[in-house]
Structures are given as C-alpha cells and as structure tokens.
C-alpha positions as CSV (number, residue, x, y, z in Angstrom):
1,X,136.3,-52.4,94.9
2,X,135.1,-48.9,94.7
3,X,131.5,-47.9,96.1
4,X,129.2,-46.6,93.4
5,X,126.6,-44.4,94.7
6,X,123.7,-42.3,93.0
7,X,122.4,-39.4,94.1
8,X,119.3,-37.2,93.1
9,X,119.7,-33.5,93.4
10,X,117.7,-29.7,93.2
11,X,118.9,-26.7,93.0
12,X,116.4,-24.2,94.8
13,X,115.1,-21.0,93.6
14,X,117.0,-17.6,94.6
15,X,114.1,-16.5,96.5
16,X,112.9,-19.8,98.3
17,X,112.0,-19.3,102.1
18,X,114.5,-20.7,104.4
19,X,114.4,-24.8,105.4
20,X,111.9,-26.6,105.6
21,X,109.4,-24.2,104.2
22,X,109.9,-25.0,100.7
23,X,108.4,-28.6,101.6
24,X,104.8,-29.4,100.9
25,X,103.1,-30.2,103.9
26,X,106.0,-29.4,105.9
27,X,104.3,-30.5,109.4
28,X,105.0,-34.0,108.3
29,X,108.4,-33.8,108.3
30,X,110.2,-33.6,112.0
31,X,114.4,-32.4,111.3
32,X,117.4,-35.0,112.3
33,X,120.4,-33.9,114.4
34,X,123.4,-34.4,112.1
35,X,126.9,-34.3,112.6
36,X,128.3,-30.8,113.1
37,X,130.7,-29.9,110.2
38,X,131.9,-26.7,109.5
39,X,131.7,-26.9,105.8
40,X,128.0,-27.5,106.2
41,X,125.0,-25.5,106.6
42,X,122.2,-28.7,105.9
43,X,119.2,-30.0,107.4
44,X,117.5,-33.2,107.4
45,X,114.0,-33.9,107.2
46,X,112.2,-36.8,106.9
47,X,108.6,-38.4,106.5
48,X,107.4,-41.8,106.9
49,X,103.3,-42.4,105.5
50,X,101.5,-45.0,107.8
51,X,101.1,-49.0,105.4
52,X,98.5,-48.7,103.0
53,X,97.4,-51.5,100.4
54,X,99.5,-52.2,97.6
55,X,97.4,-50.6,94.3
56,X,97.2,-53.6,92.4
57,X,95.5,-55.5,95.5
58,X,92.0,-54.8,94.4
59,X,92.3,-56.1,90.9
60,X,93.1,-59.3,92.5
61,X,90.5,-59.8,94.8
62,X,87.8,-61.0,92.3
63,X,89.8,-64.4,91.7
64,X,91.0,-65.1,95.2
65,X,88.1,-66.5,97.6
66,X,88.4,-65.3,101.0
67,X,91.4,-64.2,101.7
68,X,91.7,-60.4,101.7
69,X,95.8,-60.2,101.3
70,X,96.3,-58.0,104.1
71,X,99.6,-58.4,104.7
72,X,100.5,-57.1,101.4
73,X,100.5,-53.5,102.2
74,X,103.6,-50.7,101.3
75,X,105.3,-47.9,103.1
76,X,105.9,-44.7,101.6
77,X,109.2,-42.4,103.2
78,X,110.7,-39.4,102.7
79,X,114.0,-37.6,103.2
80,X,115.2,-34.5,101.8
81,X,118.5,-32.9,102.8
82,X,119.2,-29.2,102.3
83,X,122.5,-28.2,101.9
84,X,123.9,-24.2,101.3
85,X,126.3,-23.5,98.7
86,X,126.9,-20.2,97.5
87,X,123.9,-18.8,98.8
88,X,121.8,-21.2,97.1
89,X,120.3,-24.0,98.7
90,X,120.1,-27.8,97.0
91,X,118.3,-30.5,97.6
92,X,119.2,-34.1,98.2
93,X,116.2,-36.3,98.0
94,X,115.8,-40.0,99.3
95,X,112.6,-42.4,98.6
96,X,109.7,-39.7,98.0
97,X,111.1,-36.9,98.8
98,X,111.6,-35.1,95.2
99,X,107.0,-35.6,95.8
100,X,108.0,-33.1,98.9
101,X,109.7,-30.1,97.4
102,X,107.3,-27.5,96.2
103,X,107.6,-27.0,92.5
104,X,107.4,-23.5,92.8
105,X,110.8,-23.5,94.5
106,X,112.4,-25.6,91.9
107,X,115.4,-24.0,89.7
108,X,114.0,-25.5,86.1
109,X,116.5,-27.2,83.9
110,X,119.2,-27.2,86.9
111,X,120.0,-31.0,86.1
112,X,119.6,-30.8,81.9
113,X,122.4,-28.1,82.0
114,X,125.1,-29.5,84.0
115,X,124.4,-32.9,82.0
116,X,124.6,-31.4,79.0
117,X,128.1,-29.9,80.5
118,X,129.6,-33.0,81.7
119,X,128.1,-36.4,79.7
120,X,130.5,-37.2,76.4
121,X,128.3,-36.4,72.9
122,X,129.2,-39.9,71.5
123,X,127.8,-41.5,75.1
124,X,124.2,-40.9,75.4
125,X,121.5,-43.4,77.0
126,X,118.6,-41.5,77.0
127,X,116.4,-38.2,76.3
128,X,113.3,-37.0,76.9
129,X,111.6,-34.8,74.3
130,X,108.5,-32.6,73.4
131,X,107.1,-32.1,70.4
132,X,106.9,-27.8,70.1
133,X,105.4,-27.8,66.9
134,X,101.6,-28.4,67.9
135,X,101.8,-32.2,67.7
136,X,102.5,-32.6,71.2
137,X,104.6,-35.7,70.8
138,X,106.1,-37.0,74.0
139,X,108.9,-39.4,73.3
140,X,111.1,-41.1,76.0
141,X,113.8,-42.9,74.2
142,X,116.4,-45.3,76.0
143,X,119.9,-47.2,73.8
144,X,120.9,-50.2,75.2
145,X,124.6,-49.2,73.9
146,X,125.5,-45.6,75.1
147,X,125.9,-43.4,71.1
148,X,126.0,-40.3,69.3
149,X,122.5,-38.1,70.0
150,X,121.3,-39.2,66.3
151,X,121.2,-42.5,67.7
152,X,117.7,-42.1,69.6
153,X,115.7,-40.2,67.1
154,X,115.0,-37.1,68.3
155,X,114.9,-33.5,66.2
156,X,116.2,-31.3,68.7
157,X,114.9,-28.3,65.4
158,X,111.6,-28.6,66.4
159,X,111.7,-30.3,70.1
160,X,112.2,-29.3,73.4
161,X,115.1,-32.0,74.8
162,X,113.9,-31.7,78.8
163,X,116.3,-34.7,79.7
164,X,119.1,-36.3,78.9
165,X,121.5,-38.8,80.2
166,X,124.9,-40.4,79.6
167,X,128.4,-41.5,80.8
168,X,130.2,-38.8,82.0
169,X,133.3,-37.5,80.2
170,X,135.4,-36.9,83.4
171,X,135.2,-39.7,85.7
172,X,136.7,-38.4,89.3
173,X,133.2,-35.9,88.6
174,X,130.9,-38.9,88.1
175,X,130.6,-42.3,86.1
176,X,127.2,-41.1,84.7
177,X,124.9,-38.4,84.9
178,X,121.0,-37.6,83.7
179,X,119.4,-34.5,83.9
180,X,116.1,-32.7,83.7
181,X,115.0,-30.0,86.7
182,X,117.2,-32.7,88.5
183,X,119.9,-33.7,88.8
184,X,121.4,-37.5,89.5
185,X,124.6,-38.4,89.5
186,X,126.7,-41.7,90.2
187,X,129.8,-41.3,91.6
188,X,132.4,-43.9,92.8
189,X,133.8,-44.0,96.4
190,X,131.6,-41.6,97.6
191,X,129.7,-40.5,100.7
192,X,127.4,-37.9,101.6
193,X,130.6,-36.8,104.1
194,X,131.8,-35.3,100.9
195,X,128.5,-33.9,99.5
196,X,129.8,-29.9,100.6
197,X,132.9,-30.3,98.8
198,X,130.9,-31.9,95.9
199,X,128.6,-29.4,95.5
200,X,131.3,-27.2,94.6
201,X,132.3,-29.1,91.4
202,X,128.7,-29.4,90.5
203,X,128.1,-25.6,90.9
204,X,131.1,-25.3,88.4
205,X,129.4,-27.1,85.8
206,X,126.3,-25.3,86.6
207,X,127.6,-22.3,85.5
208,X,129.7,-23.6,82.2
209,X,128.7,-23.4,78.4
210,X,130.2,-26.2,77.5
211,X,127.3,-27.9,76.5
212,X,127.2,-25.3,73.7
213,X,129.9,-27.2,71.7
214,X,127.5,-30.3,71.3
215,X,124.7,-29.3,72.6
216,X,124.0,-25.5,71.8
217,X,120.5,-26.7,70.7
218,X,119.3,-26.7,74.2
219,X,119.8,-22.9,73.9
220,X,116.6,-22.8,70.9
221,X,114.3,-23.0,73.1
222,X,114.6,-20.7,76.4
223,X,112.1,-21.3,79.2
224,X,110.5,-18.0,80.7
225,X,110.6,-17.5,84.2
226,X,107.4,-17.4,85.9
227,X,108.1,-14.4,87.6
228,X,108.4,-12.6,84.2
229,X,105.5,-10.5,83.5
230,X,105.1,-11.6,79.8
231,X,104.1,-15.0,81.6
232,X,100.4,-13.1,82.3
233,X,100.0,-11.3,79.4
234,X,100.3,-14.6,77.3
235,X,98.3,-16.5,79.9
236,X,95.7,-14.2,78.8
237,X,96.1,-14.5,75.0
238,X,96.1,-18.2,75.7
239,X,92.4,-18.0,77.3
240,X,90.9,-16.1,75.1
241,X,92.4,-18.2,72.2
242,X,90.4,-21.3,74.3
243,X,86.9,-19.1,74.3
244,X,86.9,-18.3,71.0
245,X,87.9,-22.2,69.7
246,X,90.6,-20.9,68.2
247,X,91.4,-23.3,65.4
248,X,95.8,-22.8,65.8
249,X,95.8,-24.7,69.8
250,X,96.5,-28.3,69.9
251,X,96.1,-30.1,73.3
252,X,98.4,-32.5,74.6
253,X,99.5,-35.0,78.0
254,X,102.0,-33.0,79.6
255,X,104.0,-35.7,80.7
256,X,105.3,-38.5,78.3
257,X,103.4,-41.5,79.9
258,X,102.2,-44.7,77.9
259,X,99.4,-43.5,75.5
260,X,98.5,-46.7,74.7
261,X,97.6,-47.1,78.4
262,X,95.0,-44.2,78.1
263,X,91.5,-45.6,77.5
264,X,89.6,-41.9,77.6
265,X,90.3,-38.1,79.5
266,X,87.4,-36.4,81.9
267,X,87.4,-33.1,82.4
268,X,85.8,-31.5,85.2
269,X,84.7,-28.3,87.1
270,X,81.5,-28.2,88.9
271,X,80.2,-31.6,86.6
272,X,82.0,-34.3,84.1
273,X,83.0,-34.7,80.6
274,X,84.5,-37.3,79.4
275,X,86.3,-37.2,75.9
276,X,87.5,-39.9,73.6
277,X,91.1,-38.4,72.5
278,X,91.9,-35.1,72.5
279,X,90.6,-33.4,69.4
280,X,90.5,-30.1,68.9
281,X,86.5,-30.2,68.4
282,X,86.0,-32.7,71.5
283,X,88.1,-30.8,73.8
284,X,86.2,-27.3,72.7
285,X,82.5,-28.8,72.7
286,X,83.7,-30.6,76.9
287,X,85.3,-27.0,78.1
288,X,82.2,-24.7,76.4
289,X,80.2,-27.4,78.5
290,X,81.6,-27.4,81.4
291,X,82.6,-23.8,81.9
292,X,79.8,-21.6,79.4
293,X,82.6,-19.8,78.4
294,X,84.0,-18.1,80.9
295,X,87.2,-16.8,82.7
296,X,89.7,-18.8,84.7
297,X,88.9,-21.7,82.7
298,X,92.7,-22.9,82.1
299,X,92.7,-23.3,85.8
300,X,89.4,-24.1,86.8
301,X,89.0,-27.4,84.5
302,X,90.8,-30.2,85.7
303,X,91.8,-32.7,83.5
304,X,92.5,-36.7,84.6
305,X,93.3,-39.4,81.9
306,X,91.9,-43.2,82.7
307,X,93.1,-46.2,81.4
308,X,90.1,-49.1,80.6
309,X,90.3,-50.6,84.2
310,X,89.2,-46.5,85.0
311,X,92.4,-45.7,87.4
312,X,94.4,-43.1,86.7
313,X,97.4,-43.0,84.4
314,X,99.0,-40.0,85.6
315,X,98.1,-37.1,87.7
316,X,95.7,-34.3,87.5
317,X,96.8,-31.2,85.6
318,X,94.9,-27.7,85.3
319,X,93.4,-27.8,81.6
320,X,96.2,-25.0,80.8
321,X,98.6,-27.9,81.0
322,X,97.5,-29.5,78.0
323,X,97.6,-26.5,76.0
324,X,99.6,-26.5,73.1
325,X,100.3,-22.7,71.9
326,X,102.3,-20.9,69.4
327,X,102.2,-17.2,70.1
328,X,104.0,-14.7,67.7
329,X,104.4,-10.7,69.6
330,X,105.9,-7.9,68.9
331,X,108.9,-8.9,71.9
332,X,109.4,-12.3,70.7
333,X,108.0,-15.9,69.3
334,X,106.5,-17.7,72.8
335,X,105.5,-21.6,72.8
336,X,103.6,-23.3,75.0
337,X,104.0,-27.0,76.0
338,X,103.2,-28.8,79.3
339,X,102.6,-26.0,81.1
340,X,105.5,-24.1,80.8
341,X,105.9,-21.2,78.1
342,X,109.4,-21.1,76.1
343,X,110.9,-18.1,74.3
344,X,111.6,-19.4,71.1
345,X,116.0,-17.9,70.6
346,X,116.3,-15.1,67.9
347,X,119.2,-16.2,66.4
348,X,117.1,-19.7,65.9
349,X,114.3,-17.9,64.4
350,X,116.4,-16.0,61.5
351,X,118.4,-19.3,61.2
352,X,115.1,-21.2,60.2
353,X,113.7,-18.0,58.0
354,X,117.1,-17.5,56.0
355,X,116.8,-21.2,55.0
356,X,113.2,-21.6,54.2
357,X,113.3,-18.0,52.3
358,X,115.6,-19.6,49.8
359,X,113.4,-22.6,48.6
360,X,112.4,-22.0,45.0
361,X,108.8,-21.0,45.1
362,X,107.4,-22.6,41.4
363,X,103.7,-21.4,42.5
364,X,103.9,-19.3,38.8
365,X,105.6,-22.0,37.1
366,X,103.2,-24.5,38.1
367,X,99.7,-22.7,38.2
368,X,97.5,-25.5,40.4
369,X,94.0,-24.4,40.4
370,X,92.9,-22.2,43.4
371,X,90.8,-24.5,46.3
372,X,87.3,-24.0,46.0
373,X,86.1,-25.2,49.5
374,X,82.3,-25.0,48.5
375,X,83.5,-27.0,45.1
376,X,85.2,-29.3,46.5
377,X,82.4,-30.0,49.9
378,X,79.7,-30.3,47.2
379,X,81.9,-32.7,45.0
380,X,81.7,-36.5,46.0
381,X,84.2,-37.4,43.9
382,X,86.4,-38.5,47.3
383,X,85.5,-38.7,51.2
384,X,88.2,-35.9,51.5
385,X,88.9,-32.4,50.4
386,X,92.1,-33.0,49.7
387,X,91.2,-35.9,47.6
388,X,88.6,-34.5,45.3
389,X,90.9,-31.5,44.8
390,X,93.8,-33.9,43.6
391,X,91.3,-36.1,41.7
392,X,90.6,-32.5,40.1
393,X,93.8,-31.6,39.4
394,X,95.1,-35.0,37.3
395,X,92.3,-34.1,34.9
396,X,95.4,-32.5,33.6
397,X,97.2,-34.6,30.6
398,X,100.4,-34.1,32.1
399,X,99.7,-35.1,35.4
400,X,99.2,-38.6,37.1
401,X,97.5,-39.1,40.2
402,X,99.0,-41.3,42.6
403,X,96.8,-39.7,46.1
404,X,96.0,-43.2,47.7
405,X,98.1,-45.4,45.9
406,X,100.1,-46.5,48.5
407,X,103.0,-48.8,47.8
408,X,104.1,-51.5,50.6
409,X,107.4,-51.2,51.5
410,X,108.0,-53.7,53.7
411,X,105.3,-55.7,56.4
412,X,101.5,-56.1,55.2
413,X,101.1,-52.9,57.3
414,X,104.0,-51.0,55.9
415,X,102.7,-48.7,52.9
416,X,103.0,-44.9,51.8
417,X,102.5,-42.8,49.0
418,X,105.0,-41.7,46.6
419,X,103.2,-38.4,46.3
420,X,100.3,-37.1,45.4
421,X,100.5,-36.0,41.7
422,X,102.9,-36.7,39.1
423,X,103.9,-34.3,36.3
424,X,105.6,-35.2,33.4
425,X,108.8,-33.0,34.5
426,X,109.3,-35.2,37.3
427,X,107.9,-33.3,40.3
428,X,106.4,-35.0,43.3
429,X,104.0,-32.9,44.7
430,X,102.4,-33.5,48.3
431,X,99.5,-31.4,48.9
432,X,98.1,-30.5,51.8
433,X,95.3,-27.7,53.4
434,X,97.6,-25.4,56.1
435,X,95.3,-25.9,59.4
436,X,97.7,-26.4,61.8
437,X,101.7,-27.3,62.0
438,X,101.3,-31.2,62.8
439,X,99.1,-30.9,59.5
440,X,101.8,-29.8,57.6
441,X,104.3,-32.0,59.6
442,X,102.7,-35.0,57.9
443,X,102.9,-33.3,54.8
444,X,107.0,-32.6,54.6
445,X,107.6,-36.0,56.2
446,X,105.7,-37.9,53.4
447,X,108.5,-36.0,51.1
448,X,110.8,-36.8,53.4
449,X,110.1,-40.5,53.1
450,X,109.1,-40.2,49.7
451,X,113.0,-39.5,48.9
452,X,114.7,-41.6,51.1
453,X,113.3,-44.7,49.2
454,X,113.7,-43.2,45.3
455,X,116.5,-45.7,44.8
456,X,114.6,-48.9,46.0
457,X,114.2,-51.2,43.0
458,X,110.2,-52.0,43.5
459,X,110.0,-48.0,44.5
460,X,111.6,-46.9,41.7
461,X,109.3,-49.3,39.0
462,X,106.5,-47.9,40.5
463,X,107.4,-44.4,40.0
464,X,108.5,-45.1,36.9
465,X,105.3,-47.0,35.6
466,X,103.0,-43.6,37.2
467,X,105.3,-41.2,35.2
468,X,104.7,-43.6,31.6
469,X,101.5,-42.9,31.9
470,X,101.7,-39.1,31.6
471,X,105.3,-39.7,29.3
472,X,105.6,-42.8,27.6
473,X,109.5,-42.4,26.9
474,X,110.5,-41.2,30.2
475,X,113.6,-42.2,31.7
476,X,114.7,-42.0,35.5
477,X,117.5,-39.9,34.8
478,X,119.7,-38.4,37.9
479,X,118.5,-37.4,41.4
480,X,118.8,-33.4,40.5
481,X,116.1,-34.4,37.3
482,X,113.7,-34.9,40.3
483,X,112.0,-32.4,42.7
484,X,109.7,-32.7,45.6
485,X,107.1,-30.1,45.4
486,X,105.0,-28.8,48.5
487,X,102.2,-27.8,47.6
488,X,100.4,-25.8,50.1
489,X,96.8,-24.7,50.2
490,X,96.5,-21.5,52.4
491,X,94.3,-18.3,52.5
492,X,96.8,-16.0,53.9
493,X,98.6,-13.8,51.8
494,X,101.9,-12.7,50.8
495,X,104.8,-15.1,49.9
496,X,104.2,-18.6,51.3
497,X,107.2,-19.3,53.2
498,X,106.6,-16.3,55.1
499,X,102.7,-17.3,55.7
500,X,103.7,-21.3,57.2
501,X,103.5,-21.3,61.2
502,X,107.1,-21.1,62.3
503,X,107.1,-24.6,64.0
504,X,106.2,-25.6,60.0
505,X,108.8,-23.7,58.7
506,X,111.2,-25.7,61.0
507,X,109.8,-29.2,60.2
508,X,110.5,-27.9,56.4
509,X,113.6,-27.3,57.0
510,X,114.3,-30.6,58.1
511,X,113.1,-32.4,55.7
512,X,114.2,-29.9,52.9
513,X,117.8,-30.9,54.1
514,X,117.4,-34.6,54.2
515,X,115.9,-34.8,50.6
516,X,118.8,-32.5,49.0
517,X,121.1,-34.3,50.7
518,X,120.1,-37.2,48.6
519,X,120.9,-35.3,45.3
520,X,117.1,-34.3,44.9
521,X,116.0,-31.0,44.5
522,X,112.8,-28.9,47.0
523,X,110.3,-26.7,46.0
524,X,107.1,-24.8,47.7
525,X,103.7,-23.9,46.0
526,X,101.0,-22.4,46.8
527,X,97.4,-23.1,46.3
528,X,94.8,-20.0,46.8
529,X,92.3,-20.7,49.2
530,X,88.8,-19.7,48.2
C-alpha cells in the first residue's frame, strides 16, 4: 500500500538573510547534521519548549477538590527545514515551526497560486474568503463532497479568496493540495529523500497561469508588496482617515475565527478600552481616548478580542489590522483588509463600470421626493429615517408601502420584505441612504432575494394582494412586466452609478445578474440628499 504523506511548505522572500536568520528567536533553535546529498543545499533546525500546563487546566480546577492535575501538561516543538532551489530558499515546517519563520520573510500567496494551478475546478473542499467591500466578512467554508467552486458560497466579484483546497488533477504531483501563503501537499510514496527533486515540480507550478482558466479571479485582486512605496503613502491616507472619523472605514477581525466566540475587543496603548462590537462610532470614541488623536496610532493601539471566560480568541494585532479601507488615487483603486493592501486589477475595474453604466437609470421617470434629513429627524412617524421617508413617499395613490412587512418564508425566524414600495407599474423599489458599501450590500441583496422567490405561491399572493391595493385589476403578468428598482439616497453628484463606492458597484452587479437572469428586469434611482 502506498505511503501518503503531507507536507507544509514556504517559499521565502528574494531578499531573506541566509539560514537560520529568517527564524524568530533564532537562538532557540540549534541545526541537525543531515545526510550529505549533492542535490541539496538544506538545513535543519529545530526547537523543543520546556512542559507547560495544558490551557483548559484552569477552568477545571474549580470542580475538582485537591488535586491540581499536574501531570497534564503539553510540549510544544519545532522543526523547520530549509531547502535551495533556484536561488530561492523554501521552507519545510514540522509541529510549530510555520510560528518560527518571520512573516516578513514570507513569499505571500506562494501556496494559493500553485493550488489554484494544480487542484481540478469541479474538486474543491475548501476556501477561505474576505469580504473587500467594507463588511469585513470572514468566511471559512469546508464540503464534505469535493464540487464545483459555486458549491461553497463564496463571490469571488467582491472577495478576496486567500485559500483554497482540493484534489489534485495530476496525481504522480500530489493526491490533494490547499493553499494560502503555504503551501501543503499530500503525496503518495513519498519521502523527504525526494523533497530536491520535488521542489522542482512545485517551482513549475509556481510559475504557471493555469489557474487563469478557472480561476483568473484570483488575478482581481493583486496584493502590493510591502516594499512598494505606495504601501507608505496609503498608510498615511489611512491614518489621517482614522483622526478625522472618517465616516467610509469599516473595522474588522483580520483572521476568520469563530465570532460567536467573541464576547467584547479592548484596545490598548498606555491605558484600556473595551468596546462592545466594532462599530464605527465605538471604535472612534476608544482610539480618540486612548491616543488624543495623534500619530502612529495604527501601530500604537493594540487590539485583543475576549471571549466571556475573558481569554483570548486570537492574537494581538496593531489596530491598522482591523482597518477596512477603500482608497481611490490617481495610480490605481487600493483596498485594505487584514492588514494587507490589494491593488484592485484594471481590467476588473472597467469590467464592473461597463456593466453598472448600462443599468437604466428611471431617476426622471420616477421623481421620488428629495431626502430632507432635518424633515425626516424631526418626523416621528418611524424609529428610522428610512422609514419615515418611505412612510412619506406611499402618501402617493399609486404607491403601496410594504417597508416592514415582512413575509415568513420558511422557520418562525425566516422573514424578509418584498420591497419597500410598490407602484402600480410593478416596480419594487428598495431604498436605502449610501453611507457605506455593506449599507448598500444589504440593500441589492434584499432585491436579490426579493426575485429569487417572485414565483413562490404564498410570495406571489402577497405581492399580488399589496399591488390590488394601489390597482385593483392588476394581473401578475410575465417576469419582464416586473422591475426591481434601487433606489439610492446620496448627496454626491453627477450620474449615480458613477457616485456608488466601487465595492457597491460590484455587489450590484451581482445581484443585477442574478435578478435578470430570472426574466426580471433592474433599475437605479436616485434620491437627492438634502
């Protein structure tokens, strides 16, 4: 029977210092005498932590008398091979050792590309995403059954894939493969005697666009390197976006860890805050605190997340690691999400504008009343702005208001609305203020929804019933009769597909596709902002 064996490997920045110096703490590690082999330039160094107590001990100890479980201790070890190929170094790791390797010396994105190059399209297990669009949304998915990428959910439009994994299309390269920065592969009938001549292969698909067939999404979103001198120059936009609360940041986890494990986040430099969630306001009123504004704050405010037994849940990042930032320049669109800033592609850019430029804009045909913010503030008609501005709107005869009628669709908990307003023409129109992209997200996905559901008997009565009201001998008609309206209140100017944040404009697109797709029809709208 053939021997199965996974390994875990880096590929190490052009400029990293010879051997061990691109370990942390490299006076830990001692170097193991290996057999000479003249394919092979690699070194061997390992590190094995004194027994400490198992983390869980503690919460234990309140039920169990006297004894204090001492014997129930762990060892933490290390290894991390370096091997030279082609005048780059990788990096096998064993146990710890991927906590060793210094970041900084890490080739980002090594193991996501040669995945992407050798894993079959219709044999995925897994991905990690990141929401670019403001939301932050970390998602880990995992299929029990290895499928096609649509399988697990993800919008690569709009998110940054930063792993994936999946059964490998050529099996003498390896049974299976996942990828992020690295790389782990499991191979049958091997041994790390053949790990030179390995490397080789692996190299190959390094260098491959394959991936570009099923996979040229990857390419949407390029990662800057942070030797480029842009990487300052938006560090600095970024900071003084922070002092002056600017209202278009979102922060974020930078890692996609269980958030239902997170009980609250404390921020510190010099003293504590500690913040509920982290909302725009709360975040601003804790770093204003703790730093009066002032420069160097991304990196001087540390920020830990707790869950309710108050340990950690992950580990602590610089505040500038939660930043979510959408950055538009003269040389380029920038994002930034978990600490790393991407260079959103060109080609992706006019892609997205070509599409959302030909939406039929009815803002003339429809004429909604402009949004009086003092109006609406001083009216008490509804809890919300939004809501007294559509309760203001249905004064209209031809229009029926269906803001908060939500319809269940399914569980007790399962309900959404079919739109906002009504008219008697048969247009759906969602409204919503433009604050921020994940604003809007929730805006084109009730549409979204909204469609994929017309044709459900109990939906379509419903519908049917709210349009009676406003047209007593309507009938449903076809699909092309109907049309889902965003309407859009904003304060900028020009056309309104040209005033949405970008990572809007791509949600838009999304759902614009998936409602026509259905046989209904899109439009935008907007509403002045006064």
């Amino acid at each position: 029977m053939a021997n199965s064996v996974r390994i875990t490997l880096y590929l190490l920045r052009k400029t990293s210092p010879a051997q061990r110096n691109v370990l942390h703490d490299s006076g830990r590690f001692r170097e193991i005498d290996l057999l000479h082999d003249e394919d092979a330039d690699w070194h061997l160094y390992v590190s094995g932590g004194p027994p400490r107590e198992t983390s869980w001990v503690k919460s234990l100890r309140p039920i169990i008398g006297n004894d204090d479980l001492g014997e129930l201790q762990s060892i933490s070890s290390s290894a991390v091979l370096l091997v030279k190929y082609q005048q780059r170094t990788f990096a096998v790791t064993f146990g710890q050792g991927y906590h060793a390797i210094d970041p900084q010396y890490i080739e980002r994105g090594f193991g996501l590309r040669v995945t992407a190059n050798v894993i079959a399209a219709n044999k995925i297990t897994s991905a990690d995403t990141r929401g670019m669009s403001g939301s932050g949304k970390n998602q880990r998915t995992m299929l029990s059954t290895a499928s096609e990428l649509y399988a697990l959910g993800i919008e690569p439009t709009e998110e940054w894939v930063r792993q994936l994994s999946g059964k490998a299309s050529e099996q003498n390269f390896a049974t299976s493969a996942a990828g992020a920065d690295s790389l782990r592969l499991t191979i049958k009938d091997f041994s790390l005697t053949k790990l030179p001549s390995k490397l080789s292969s692996i190299w190959r698909k390094y260098e491959a666009s394959d991936y570009k067939k099923d996979f040229g999404f990857l390419d949407n979103f390029i990662r800057v390197d942070r030797s480029d001198p842009v990487i300052a120059d938006l560090n600095e936009t970024v900071e003084r976006m922070v002092l002056d609360r600017d209202s278009s940041l979102s922060f974020a986890a930078p890692d996609p860890f269980e958030q239902l494990q997170v009980d609250s986040y404390q921020l510190k430099y010099r003293k504590t805050r500690t913040v509920d969630n982290l909302s725009l306001d709360e975040m601003y009123d804790a770093i204003h605190d703790l730093a009066s504004p002032s420069r160097g704050v991304l990196r001087r405010v540390k920020v830990y997340a707790y869950g309710e037994d108050g340990n950690l849940v992950d580990k602590c990042y610089d505040l500038f690691d939660y930043i979510q930032a959408e950055i538009l320049r003269g040389d380029g669109r920038f994002v930034l999400t978990a600490g790393a800033w991407f260079r959103v592609s060109d080609d992706y850019v006019q892609e997205i504008h070509k599409y959302v430029a030909q939406i039929e804009d009815i803002t003339d045909q429809l004429i909604l009343p402009v949004w009086d913010t003092a109006k609406l503030q001083a009216d008490d008609t509804d809890k919300t702005l939004e809501g007294s501005y559509n309760i203001d709107v249905a004064r209209r005869a031809d229009i029926a208001l269906l803001d908060k009628r939500n319809l269940a669709i399914g569980g007790r908990n399962q309900k959404i609305e079919i739109c906002d307003l009504l008219t008697s023409d048969k247009k759906l129109i969602c409204v919503k203020r433009a604050t921020k992209s994940s604003t809007l997200s929730h805006l084109f996905a009730q549409g979204g929804v909204s469609a994929s559901l017309m044709h459900e008997p109990s939906y379509g009565k419903r519908l049917m019933d709210a349009l009676r009201t406003v047209d007593s001998t309507a009938t449903y008609g076809i699909s092309s009769d109907w049309t889902f309206v965003y309407a859009i209140a904003t304060n900028k100017v020009g056309k309104l597909a040209e005033s949405l944040f970008f990572f809007s404009q791509t949600n838009l697109v999304t759902h614009a596709r998936d409602i026509r797709s259905r046989g209904f029809r899109v439009a935008l709208c907007r509403i002045q902002v006064v």
